[in-house]
C-alpha positions as CSV (number, residue, x, y, z in Angstrom):
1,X,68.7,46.2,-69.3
2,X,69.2,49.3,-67.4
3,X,68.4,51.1,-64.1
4,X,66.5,54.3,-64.5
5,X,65.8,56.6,-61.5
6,X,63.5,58.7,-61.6
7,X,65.6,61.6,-59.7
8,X,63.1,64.3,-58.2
9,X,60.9,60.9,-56.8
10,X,64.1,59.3,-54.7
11,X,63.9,59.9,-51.3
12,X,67.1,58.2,-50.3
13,X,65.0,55.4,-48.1
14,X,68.0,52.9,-49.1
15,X,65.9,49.8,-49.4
16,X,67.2,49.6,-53.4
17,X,70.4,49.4,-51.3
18,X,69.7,47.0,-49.3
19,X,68.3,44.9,-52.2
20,X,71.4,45.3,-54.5
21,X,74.5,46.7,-52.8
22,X,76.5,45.4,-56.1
23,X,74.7,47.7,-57.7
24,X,73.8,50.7,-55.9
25,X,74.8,52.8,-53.0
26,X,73.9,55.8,-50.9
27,X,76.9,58.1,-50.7
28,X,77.4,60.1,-47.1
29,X,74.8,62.9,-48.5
30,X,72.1,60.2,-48.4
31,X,71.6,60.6,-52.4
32,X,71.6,57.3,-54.2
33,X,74.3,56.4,-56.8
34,X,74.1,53.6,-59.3
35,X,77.2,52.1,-59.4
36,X,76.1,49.9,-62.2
37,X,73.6,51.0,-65.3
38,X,73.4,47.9,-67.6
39,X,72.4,44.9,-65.5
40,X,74.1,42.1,-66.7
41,X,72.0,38.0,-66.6
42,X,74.2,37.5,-63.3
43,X,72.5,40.5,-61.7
44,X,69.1,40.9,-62.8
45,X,67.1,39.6,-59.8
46,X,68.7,41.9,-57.5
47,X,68.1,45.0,-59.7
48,X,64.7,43.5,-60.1
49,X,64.1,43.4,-56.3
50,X,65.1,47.0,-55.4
51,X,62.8,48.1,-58.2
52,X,60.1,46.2,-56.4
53,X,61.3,47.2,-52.9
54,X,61.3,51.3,-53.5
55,X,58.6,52.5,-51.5
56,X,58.4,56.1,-53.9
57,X,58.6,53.7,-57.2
58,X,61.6,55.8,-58.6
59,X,63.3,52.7,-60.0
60,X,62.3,51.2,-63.3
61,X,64.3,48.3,-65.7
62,X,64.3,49.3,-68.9
């Protein structure tokens, strides 16, 4: 599976952060990066749970 942001939606709240710091990150700017695409068996709750936790609903598994 992969994360897909849906860029002009993200607001930079940094709950998705929160939920998986393995796999994301807000950089100094306040702009998320995904440090990881491809979600891997071992990580797929956590990207699961900051698609569920983004309050704009600019994260998607696909």
């Amino acid at each position: 599976m992969k994360i897909v942001v849906d860029w002009p939606r993200c607001e930079g709240h940094g709950l998705c952060e929160e939920a998986a710091p393995q796999l994301m990150h807000l950089d100094d700017e306040g702009e998320l990066v995904v440090d990881v695409e491809d979600v891997d068996a071992a990580n797929l709750e956590a990207a699961k749970a900051a698609v569920r936790v983004c309050p704009v609903a600019a994260l998607r598994l696909a």
